[in-house]
C-alpha positions as CSV (number, residue, x, y, z in Angstrom):
1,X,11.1,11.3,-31.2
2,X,7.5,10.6,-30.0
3,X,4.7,13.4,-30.8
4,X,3.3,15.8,-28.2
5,X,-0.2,14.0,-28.1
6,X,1.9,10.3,-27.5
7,X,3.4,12.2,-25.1
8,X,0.3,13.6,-23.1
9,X,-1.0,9.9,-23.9
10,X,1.6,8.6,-21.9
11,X,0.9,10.8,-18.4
12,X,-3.1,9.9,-19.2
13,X,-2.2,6.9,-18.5
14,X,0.5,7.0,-15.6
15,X,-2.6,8.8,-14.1
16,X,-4.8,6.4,-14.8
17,X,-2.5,3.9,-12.7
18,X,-2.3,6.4,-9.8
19,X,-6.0,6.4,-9.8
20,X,-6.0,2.6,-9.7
21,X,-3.9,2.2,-6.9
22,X,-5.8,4.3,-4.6
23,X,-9.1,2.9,-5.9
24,X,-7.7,-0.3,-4.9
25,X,-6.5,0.4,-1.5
26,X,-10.0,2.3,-0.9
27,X,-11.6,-0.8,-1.5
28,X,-9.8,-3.3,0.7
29,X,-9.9,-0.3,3.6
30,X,-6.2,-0.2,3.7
31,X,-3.4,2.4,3.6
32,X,-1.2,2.5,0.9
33,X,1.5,-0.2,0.9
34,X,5.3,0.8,0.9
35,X,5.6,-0.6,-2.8
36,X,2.7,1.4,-3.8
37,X,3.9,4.5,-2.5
38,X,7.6,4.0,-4.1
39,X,5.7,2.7,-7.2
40,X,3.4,6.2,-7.4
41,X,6.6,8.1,-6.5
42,X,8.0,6.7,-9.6
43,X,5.0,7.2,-12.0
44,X,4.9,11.4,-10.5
45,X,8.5,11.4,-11.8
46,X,8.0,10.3,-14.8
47,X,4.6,12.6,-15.6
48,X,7.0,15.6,-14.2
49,X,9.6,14.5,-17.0
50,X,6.7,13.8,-20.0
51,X,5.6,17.5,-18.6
52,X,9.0,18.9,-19.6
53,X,9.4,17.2,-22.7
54,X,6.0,18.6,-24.0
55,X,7.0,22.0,-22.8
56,X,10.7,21.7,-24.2
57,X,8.9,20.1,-28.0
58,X,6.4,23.2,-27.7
59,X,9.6,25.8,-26.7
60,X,11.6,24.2,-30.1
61,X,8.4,23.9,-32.5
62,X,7.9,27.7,-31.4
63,X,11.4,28.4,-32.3
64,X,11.4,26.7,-35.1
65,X,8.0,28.1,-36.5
66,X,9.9,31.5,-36.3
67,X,13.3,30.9,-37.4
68,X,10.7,30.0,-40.8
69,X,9.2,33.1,-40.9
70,X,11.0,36.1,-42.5
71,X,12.4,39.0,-40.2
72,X,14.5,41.6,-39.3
73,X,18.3,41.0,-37.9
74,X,18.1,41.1,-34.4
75,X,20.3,40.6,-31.8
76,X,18.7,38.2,-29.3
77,X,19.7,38.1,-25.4
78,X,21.2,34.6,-24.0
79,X,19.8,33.6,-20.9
80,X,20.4,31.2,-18.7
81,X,18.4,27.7,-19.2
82,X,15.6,27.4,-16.3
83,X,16.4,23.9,-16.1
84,X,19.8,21.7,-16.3
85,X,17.8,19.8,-19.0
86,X,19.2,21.0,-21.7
87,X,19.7,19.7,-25.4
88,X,23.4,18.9,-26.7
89,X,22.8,19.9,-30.3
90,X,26.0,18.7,-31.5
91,X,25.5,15.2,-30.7
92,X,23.4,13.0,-33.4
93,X,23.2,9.9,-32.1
94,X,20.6,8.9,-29.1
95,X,23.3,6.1,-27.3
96,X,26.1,6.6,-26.4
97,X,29.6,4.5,-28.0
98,X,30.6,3.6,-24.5
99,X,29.9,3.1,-21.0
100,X,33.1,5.1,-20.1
101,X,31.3,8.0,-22.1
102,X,28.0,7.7,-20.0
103,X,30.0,7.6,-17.3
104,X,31.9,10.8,-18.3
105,X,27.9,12.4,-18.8
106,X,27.1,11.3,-15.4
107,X,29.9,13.1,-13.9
108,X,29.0,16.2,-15.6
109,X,25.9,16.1,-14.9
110,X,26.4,15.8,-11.5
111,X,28.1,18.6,-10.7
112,X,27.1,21.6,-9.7
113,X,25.4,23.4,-12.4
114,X,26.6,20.5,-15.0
115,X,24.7,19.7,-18.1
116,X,22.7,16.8,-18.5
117,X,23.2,15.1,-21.4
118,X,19.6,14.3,-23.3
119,X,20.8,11.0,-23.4
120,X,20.9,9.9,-19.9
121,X,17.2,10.4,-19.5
122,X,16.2,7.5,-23.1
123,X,18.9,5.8,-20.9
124,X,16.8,2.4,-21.1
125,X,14.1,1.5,-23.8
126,X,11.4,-0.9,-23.7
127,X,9.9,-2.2,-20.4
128,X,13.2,-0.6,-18.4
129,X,12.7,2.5,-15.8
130,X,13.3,5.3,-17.5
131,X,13.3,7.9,-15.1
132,X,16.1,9.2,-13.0
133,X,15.0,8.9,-9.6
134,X,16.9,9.9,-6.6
135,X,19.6,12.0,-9.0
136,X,20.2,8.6,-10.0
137,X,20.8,7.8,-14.2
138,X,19.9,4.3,-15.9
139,X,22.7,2.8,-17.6
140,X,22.3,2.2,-21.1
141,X,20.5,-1.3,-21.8
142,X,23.3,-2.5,-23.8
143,X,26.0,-2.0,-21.4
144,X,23.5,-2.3,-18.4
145,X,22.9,-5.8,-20.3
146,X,26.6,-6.5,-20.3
147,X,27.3,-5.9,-16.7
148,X,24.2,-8.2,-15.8
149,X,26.0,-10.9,-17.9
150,X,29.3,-10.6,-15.9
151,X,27.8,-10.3,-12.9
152,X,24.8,-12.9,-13.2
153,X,25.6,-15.3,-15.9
154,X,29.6,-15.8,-15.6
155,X,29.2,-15.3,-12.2
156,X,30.6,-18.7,-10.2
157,X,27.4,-19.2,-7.7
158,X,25.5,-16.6,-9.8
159,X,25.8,-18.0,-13.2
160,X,24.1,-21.3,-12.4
161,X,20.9,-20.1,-10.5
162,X,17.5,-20.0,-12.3
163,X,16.5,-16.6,-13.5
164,X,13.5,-14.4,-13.7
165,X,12.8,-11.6,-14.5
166,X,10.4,-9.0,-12.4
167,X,8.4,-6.3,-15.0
168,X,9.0,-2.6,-14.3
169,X,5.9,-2.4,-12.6
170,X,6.3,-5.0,-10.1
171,X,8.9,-5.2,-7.2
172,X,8.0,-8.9,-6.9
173,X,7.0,-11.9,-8.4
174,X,5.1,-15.0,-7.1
175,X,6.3,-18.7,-8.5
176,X,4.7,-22.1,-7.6
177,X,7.3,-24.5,-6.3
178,X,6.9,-28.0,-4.9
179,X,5.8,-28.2,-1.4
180,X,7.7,-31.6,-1.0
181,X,8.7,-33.0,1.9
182,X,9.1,-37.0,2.0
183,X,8.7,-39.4,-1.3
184,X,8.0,-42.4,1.3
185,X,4.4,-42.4,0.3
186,X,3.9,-39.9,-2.8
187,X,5.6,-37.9,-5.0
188,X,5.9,-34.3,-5.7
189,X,3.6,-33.4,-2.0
190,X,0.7,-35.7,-3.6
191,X,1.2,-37.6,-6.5
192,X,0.0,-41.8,-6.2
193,X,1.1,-43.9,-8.7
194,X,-0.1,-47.7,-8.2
195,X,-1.0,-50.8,-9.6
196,X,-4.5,-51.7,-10.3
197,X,-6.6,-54.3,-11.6
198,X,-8.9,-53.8,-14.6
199,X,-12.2,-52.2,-14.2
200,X,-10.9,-51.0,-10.7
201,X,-12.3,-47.9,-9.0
202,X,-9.3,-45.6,-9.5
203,X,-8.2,-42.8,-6.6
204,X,-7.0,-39.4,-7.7
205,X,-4.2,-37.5,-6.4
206,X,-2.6,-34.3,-7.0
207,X,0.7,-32.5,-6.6
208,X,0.9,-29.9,-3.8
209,X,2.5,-26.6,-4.3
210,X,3.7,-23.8,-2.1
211,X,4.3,-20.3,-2.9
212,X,8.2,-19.2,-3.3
213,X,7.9,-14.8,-3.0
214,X,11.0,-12.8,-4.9
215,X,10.6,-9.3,-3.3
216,X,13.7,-7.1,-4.8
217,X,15.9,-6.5,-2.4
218,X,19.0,-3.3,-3.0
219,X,22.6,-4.2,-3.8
220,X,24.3,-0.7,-3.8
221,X,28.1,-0.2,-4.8
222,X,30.5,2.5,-4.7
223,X,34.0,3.5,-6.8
224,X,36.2,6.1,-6.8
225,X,37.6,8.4,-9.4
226,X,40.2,10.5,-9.0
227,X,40.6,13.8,-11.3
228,X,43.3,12.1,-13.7
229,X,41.3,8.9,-14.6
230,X,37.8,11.0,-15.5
231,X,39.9,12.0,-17.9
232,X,40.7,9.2,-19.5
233,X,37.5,7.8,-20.9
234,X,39.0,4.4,-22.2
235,X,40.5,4.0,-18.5
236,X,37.8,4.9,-16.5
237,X,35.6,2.2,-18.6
238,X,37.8,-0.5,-17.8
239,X,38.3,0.4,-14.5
240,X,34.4,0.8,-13.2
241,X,33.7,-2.3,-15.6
242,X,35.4,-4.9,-14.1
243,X,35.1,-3.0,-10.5
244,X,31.4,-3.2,-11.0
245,X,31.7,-6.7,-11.7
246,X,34.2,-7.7,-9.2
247,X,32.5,-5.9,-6.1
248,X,28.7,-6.9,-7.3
249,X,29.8,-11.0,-7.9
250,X,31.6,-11.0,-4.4
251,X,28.1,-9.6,-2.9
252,X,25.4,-11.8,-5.3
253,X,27.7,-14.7,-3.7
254,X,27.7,-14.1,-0.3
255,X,23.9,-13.2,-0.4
256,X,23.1,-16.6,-2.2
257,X,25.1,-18.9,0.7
258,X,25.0,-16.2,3.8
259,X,22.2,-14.4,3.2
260,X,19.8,-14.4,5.8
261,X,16.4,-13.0,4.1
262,X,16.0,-9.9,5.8
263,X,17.0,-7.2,3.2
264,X,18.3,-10.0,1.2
265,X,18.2,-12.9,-0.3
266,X,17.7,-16.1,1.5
267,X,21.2,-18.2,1.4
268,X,21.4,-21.8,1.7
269,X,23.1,-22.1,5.0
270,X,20.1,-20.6,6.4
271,X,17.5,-22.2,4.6
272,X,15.1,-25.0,5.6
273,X,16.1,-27.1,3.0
274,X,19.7,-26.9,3.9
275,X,21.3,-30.9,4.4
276,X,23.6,-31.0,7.8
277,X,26.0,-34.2,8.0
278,X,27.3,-34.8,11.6
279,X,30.9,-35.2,12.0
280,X,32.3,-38.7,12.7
281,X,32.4,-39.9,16.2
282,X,35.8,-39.0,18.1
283,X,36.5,-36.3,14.7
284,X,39.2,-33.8,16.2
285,X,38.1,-30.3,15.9
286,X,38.5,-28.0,12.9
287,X,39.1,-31.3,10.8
288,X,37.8,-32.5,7.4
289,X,38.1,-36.4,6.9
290,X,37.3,-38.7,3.8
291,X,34.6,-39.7,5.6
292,X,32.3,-36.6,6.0
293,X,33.0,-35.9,2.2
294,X,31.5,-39.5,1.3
295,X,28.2,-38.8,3.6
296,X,27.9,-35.5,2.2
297,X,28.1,-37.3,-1.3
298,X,25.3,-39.4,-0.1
299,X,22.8,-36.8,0.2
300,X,22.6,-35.2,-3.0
301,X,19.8,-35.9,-5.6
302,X,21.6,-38.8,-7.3
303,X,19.6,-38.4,-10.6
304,X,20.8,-35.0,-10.7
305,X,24.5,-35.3,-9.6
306,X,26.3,-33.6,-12.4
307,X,24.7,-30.7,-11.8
308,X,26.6,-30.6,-8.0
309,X,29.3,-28.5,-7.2
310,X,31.7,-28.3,-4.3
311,X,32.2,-25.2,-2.6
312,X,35.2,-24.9,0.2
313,X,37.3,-22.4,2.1
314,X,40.6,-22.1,1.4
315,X,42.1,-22.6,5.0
316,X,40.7,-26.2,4.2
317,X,43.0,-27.2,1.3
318,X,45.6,-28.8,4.3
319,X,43.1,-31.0,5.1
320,X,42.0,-32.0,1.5
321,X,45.9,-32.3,0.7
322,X,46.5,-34.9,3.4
323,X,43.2,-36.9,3.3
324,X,43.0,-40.3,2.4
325,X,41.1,-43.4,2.4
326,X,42.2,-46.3,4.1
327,X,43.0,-49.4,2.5
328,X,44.7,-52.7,4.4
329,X,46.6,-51.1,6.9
330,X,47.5,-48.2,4.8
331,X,45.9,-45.6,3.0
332,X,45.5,-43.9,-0.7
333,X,45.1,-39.8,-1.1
334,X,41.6,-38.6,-2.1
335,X,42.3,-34.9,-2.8
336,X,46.4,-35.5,-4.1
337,X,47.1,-36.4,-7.7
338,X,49.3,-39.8,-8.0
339,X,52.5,-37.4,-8.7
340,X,51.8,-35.7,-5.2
341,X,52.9,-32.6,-4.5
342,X,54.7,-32.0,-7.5
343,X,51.6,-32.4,-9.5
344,X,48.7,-29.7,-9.6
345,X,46.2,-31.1,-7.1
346,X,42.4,-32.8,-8.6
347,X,40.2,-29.6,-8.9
348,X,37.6,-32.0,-8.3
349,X,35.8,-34.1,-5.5
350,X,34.2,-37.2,-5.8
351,X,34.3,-36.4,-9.8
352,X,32.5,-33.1,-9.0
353,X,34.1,-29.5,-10.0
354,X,35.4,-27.9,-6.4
355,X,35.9,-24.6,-5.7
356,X,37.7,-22.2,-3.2
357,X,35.5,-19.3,-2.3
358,X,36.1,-16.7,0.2
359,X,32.2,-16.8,0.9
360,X,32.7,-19.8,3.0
361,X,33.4,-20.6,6.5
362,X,36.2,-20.7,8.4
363,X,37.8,-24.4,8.9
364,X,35.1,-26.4,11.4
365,X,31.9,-24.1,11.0
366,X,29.2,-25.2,9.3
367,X,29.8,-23.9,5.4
368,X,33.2,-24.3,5.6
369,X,32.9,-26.9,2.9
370,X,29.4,-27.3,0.8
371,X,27.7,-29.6,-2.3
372,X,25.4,-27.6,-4.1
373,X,23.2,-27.4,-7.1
374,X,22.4,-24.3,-7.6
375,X,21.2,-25.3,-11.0
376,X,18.1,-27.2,-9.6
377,X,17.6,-25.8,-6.7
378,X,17.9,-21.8,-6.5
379,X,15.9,-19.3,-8.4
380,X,16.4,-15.6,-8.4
381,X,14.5,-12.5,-9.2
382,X,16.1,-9.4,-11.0
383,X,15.0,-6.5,-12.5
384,X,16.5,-4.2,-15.5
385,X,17.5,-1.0,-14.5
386,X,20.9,-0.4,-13.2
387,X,20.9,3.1,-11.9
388,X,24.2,5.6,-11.2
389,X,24.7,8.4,-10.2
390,X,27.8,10.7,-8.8
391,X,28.9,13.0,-6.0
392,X,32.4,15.0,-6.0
393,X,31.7,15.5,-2.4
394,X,31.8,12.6,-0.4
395,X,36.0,12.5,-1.7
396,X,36.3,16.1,-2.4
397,X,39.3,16.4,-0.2
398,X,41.1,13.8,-1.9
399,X,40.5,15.2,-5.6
400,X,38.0,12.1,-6.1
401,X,34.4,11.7,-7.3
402,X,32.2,8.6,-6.1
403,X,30.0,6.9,-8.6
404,X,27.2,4.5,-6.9
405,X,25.5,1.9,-8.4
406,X,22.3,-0.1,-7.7
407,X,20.6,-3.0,-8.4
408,X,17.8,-5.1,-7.2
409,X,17.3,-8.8,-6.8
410,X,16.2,-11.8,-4.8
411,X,16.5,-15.1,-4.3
412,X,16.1,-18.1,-2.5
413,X,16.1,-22.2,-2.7
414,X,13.0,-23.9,-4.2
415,X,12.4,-26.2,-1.6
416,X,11.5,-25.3,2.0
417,X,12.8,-28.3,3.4
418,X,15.2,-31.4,2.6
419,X,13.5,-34.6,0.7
420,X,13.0,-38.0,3.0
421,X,13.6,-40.2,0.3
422,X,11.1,-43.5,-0.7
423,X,13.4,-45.4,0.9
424,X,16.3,-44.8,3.9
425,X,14.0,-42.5,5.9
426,X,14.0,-39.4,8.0
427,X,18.0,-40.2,8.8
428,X,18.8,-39.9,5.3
429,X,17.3,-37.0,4.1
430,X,18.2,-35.8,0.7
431,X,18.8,-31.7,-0.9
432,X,20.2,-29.7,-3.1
433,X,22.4,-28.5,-0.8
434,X,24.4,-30.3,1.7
435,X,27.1,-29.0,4.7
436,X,28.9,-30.6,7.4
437,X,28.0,-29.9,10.7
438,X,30.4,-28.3,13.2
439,X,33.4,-29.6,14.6
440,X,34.4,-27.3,17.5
């Protein structure tokens, strides 16, 4: 436990950060910015918490300076605690042995009158919030750590982006990227690399770079509890565990390829960089043929092909079942394994993993099928901290408590726009990710 003075050191300088803000906004003649005023919001919090610690430490050092001192038996009046902050003296540790225990701790504390266990408030350590904001409660970094891991790492889309992270003093974070846009006379927006003769005057060049912005963006979740599984610790762990990740996974993916930037992250089918293949010429509607799979193939980064993946709808596994190349006057499957359909079907595409996710289009709109590399070409912003925090009154009637969670992240493609290659031209532009076009 940290001393009184490291305590008072610590609102010093919250309030030294306060001061800074405004002294900054004075200066440029501006009001305060939205991510200023959440930020000071946060940092009054936390000085309002240091407050009561001090005044708890001073309460128990007073207590314990007397309990010291020799006196006479006396019967001493209980009183009710001025604040729901209360110490649990019989617990030793400062974690807690499960998330299905915090979990229990945030139900008690959130009802009415309800304990709050010391715990929930050293939550997180290190550079993580620590302050309960909103009646929210940080999850404990090692499970909070875990859940990022099943939702971010083994996640299918998720898993392969590039990841930074965003300090707790920041909501957002500022990378250099590539502004490239055609290789038919430079590389990397600038770059000249050429032959000369000896002695030559020589002629510099330079990459050019853009700015790629991560402002976090809120991912919010909610589960249910009824009476009976609060009970069961064990139960309830393993059932808001893999809820959390389920739910939070299904979102992360649908931001990364729908999301259209507004209070979200940017998705690929909306970015500039996004690759559209036109369907062949006389192609029936809400069709996939061999054809549009070998000219999305013909997009991709070659040198970085193994890093591709194929993404699909599942309403478009009849069409991947029954396509085929043609050869003479007859034709070979491209999707079908050579014991056809009593063989399990080639989970991959043009030697490239594919992938049925509910995240795409529907048959003949554009995302219905989609080569990606995520790997190369998608970075994303997140910050430590997952907060919850419980009502038993949004379900009250139906014995139930709801638990929300929250997160924040951001993302979006590297590139701003698709790659005209050194050679092929504007017709033949090149991405990270590729789509067919519509066939209506």
């Amino acid at each position: 436990m940290k001393t009184i003075s490291q305590y008072r050191e610590e609102i010093k300088a919250l309030k030294d950060s306060i001061a800074n803000i405004d002294a900054k906004a004075i200066n440029e003649n501006r009001d305060l910015t939205i991510e200023e005023l959440d930020l000071k919001k946060e940092m009054f919090q936390q000085i309002n918490l240091l407050n009561y610690t001090i005044k708890t430490q001073e309460e128990q050092e007073q207590l314990m300076a007397g309990l010291e001192a020799p006196r006479t038996p006396a019967t001493v009046e209980n009183k009710k605690p001025a604040s729901p902050y209360v110490q649990v003296t019989d617990r030793k540790q400062d974690k807690f042995n499960s998330l299905g225990e915090q979990l229990t701790a945030v139900i008690q504390a959130g009802r009415p009158g309800g304990r709050v266990d010391p715990r929930l408030l050293n939550a997180a350590s290190g550079m993580n919030e620590t302050v309960p904001s909103e009646g929210g409660f940080l999850i404990q970094t090692d499970f909070a750590t875990r859940l990022f891991e099943d939702t971010f790492n083994n996640g299918l889309v998720a898993g392969q982006c590039e990841k930074v992270p965003i300090s707790a003093n920041s909501n957002s974070i500022v990378v250099n990227g590539y502004d490239e846009t055609s290789r038919a006379s430079s590389t990397f927006g600038g770059i000249v690399i050429y032959h000369e003769e000896e002695a030559a005057e020589k002629t510099a060049s330079k990459p050019k770079f853009r700015r790629v912005e991560l402002s976090l963006k809120k991912l919010i979740g909610m589960c249910y509890l009824t009476d009976e599984l609060m009970m069961d610790v064990a139960a309830m762990e393993s059932r808001i565990g893999a809820a959390f990740q389920s739910a939070f996974d299904f979102q992360v993916q649908d931001d990364l390829i729908n999301g259209t930037g507004a209070g979200m992250a940017l998705g690929i089918l909306a970015a500039g960089c996004l690759v559209s293949v036109a369907k062949e010429t006389g192609q029936n509607a809400d069709t996939v043929v061999a054809e549009n799979i070998v000219n999305m193939y013909s997009r991709r980064f070659a040198a970085r092909t193994g890093n591709y993946i194929w993404l699909y709808n599942q309403q478009i596994e009849p069409q991947l079942y029954t396509m085929s190349l043609a050869v003479g006057t007859g034709g070979v499957p491209v999707f079908m394994p050579p014991g056809g359909l009593s063989d399990t079907p080639h989970a991959r595409i043009m030697g490239l993993p594919a992938y049925a996710i509910e995240q795409c289009a529907a048959l003949g709109d554009v995302g219905d099928i989609i080569l990606a590399n995520f790997k190369d070409g998608y970075i994303m912003g997140t910050k430590g901290g997952l907060k919850q925090d419980m009502s038993i009154h949004v379900r009250f009637q139906y014995d139930e408590a709801c638990l929300r969670f929250v997160l924040r992240m951001d993302g979006q493609p590297w590139r701003a726009s698709a790659l005209t290659p050194y050679k092929g031209g504007a017709t033949a532009t090149q991405s990270h990710f590729i789509a067919l076009a519509a066939r209506a």
